[in-house]
C-alpha positions as CSV (number, residue, x, y, z in Angstrom):
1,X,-104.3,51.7,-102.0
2,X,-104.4,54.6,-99.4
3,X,-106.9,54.6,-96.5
4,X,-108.3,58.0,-98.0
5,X,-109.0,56.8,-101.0
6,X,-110.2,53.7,-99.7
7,X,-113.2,55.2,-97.4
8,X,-114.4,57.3,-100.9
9,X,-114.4,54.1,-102.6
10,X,-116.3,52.9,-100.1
11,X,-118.9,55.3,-99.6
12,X,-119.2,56.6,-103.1
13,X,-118.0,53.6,-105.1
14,X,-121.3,52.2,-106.3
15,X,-122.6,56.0,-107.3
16,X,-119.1,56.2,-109.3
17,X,-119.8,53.3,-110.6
18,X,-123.9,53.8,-111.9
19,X,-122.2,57.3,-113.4
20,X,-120.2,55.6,-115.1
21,X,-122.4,53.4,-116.6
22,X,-125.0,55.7,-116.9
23,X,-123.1,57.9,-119.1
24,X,-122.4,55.4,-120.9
25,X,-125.3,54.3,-121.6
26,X,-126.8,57.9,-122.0
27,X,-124.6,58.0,-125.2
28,X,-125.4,54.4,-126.5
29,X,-129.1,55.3,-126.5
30,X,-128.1,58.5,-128.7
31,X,-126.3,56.4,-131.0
32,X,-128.8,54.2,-131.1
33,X,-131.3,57.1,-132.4
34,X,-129.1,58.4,-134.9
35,X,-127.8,61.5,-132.6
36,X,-124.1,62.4,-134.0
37,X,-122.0,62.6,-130.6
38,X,-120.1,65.6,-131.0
39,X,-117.3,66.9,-128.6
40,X,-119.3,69.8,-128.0
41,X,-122.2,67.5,-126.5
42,X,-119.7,64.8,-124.0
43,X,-118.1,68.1,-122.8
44,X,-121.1,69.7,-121.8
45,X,-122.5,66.2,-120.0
46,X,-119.0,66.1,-118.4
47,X,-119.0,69.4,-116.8
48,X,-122.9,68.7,-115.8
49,X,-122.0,65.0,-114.2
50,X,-120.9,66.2,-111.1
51,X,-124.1,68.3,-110.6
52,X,-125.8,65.2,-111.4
53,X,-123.5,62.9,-108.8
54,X,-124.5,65.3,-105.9
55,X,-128.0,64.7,-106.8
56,X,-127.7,61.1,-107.5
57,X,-126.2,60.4,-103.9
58,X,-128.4,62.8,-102.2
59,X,-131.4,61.2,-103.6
60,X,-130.1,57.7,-103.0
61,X,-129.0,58.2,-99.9
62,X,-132.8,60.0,-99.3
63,X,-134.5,56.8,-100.4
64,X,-132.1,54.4,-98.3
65,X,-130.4,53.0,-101.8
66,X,-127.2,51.0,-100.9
67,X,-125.1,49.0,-103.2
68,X,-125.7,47.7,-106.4
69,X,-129.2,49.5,-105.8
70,X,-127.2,52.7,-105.1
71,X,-125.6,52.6,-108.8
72,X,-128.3,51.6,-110.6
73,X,-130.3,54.5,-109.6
74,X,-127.0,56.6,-110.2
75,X,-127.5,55.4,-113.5
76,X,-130.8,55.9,-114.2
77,X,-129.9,59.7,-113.2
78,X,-127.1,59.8,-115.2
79,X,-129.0,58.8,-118.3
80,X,-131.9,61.2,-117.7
81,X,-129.2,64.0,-116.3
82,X,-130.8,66.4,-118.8
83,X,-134.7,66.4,-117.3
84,X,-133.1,65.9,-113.8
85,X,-131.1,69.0,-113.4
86,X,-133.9,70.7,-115.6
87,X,-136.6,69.8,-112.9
88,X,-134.7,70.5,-109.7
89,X,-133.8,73.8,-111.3
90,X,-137.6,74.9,-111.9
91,X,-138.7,73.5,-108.5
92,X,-135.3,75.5,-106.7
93,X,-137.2,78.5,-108.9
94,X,-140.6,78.3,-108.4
95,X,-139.7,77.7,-104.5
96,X,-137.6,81.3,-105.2
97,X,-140.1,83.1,-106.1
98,X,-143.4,81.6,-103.8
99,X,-140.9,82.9,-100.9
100,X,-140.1,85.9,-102.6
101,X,-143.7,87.1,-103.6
102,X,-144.9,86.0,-100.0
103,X,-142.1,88.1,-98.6
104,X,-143.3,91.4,-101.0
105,X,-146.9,90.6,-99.9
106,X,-145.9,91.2,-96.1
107,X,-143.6,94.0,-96.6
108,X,-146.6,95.2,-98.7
109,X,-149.1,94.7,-96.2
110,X,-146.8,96.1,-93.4
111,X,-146.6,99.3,-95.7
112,X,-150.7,99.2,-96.1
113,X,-150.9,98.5,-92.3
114,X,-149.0,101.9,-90.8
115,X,-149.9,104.1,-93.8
116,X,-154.1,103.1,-92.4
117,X,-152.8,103.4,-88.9
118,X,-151.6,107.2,-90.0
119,X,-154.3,108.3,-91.6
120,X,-156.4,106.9,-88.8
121,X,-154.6,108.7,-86.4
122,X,-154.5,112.1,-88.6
123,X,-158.5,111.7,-88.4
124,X,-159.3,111.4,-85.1
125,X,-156.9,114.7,-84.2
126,X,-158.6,116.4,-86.5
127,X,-162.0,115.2,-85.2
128,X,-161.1,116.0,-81.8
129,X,-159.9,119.5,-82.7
130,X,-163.0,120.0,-84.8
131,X,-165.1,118.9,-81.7
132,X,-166.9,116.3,-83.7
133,X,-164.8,112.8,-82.2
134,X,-167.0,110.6,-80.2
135,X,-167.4,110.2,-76.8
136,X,-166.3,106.9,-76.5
137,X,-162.7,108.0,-77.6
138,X,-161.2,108.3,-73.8
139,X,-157.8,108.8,-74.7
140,X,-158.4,111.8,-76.5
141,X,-160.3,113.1,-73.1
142,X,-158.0,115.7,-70.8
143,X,-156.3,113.7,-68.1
144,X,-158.5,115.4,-64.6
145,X,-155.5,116.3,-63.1
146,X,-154.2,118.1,-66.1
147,X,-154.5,122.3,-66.1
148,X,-157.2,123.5,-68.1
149,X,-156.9,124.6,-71.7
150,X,-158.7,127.7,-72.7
C-alpha cells in the first residue's frame, strides 16, 4: 500500500466505511418496505453520497466522533442522506435570504435616510430665503466678516 493512500485510509477510513454500510443499509430498509430499487434510484444516491460524506465527516469531526463512532454516525447519515441534504439545503436558504432581506432593509434605509436629509435641506433654504427659518438655525446666519448682501 502507498503512504498516500495509507494517511486517507487513515483519516477517512471509518467514514468510508459507515457509507458503505449506510448505503447499504439505506437500500435494505427499502426492500424491506416493498420499494422496487431501480437503477434510476442507486444512481441518484450515488452521485448524492459524496455530498453526504462531506457532511458526514464535517459533522463527526464537529461532535469529536472517532473510530467505530465516526462510521456509525456516517451511517446513520447515509441512511437518512435524503432528509439530511434536504435540511442543510433549507437552513443554507433561509440563512440566504435573512442576510439578503437584512441587506435590502439597509440599502433601503440608507435610500430613506439621504432622500429625508434632502428634503430637509431643500426646506430650510427655502425657509431661510422666505425669511420664515428660526433663529436658532446659526449656520444659516451670514458669517460677520462676510460683505453684506443687499
Amino acid at each position: 500500500m502507498t503512504p498516500v493512500l495509507e494517511t486517507v485510509l487513515a483519516k477517512y477510513g471509518w467514514i468510508l466505511i459507515g457509507i458503505t454500510f449506510g448505503f447499504a443499509a439505506k437500500y435494505a430498509l427499502l426492500i424491506k418496505r416493498g420499494v422496487q430499487v431501480k437503477a434510476r434510484l442507486v444512481f441518484a444516491d450515488l452521485l448524492l453520497l459524496p455530498m453526504v460524506a462531506l457532511i458526514a465527516y464535517w459533522l463527526a469531526t464537529r461532535a469529536g466522533f472517532e473510530a467505530e463512532a465516526a462510521a456509525l454516525f456516517s451511517a446513520l447519515c447515509t441512511v437518512g442522506a435524503d432528509r439530511l441534504v434536504k435540511l442543510l439545503t433549507d437552513r443554507f436558504l433561509q440563512r440566504v435570504d435573512s442576510e439578503a432581506a437584512a441587506i435590502a432593509n439597509s440599502i433601503v434605509g440608507t435610500a430613506r435616510n439621504t432622500t429625508q436629509a434632502e428634503l430637509s435641506a431643500a426646506a430650510l433654504v427655502e425657509a431661510a430665503r422666505e425669511g420664515r427659518a428660526p433663529a436658532e438655525y446659526v449656520a444659516l446666519k451670514p458669517h460677520p466678516q462676510a460683505p453684506k448682501q443687499g
